[in-house]
N, C-alpha and C positions, 0 to 999 in steps of 0.2 A: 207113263208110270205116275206122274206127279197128277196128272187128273186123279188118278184109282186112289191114291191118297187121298186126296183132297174129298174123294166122295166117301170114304170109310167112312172121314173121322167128322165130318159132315151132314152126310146122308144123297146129298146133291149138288150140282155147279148149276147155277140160273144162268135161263136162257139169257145168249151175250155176253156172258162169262167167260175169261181165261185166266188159266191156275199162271201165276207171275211166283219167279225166283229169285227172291227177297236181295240174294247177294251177287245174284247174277250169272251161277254156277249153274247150267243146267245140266250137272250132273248129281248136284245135292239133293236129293228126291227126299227131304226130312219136312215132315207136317210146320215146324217152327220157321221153315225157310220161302216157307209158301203162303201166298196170298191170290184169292180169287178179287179180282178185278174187272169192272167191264169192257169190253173191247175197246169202244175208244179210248179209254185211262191208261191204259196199257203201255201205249207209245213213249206217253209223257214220261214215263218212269225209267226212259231210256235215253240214252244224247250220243251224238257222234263220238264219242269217244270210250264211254261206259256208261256204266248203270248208273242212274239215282236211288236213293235210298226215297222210299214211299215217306212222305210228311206222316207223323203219328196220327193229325187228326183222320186225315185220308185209311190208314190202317184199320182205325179202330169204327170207322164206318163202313168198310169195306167188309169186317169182321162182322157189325153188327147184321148186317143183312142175312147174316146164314145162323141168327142166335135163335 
């Protein structure tokens, strides 16, 4: 589900891409909660224990790619 969002409001997910769950809920399927990131980046946003919250600059690059 969170991809099919991610491509409404979008139009695409670039190749290498995965739609990531901002707060770590993957059952929150809301466009504000999601962030398309590239595979490798992916991981980093995760730790043994919980989630990392994505650094704003990393965000708002990650945002630009799909402006």
């Amino acid at each position: 589900m969170c991809k099919y969002l991610w491509i409404q409001k979008f139009g695409r997910l670039l190749k290498g891409d995965v739609v990531h769950h901002i707060d770590g809920n993957g059952l929150h399927d809301h466009i504000e909660n999601l962030l398309a990131v590239p595979r490798s980046v992916h991981p980093t946003l995760h730790n043994r224990y919980w989630l990392i919250a994505p650094p704003a600059e990393l965000k708002e690059a990650c945002l630009a790619r799909y402006a």
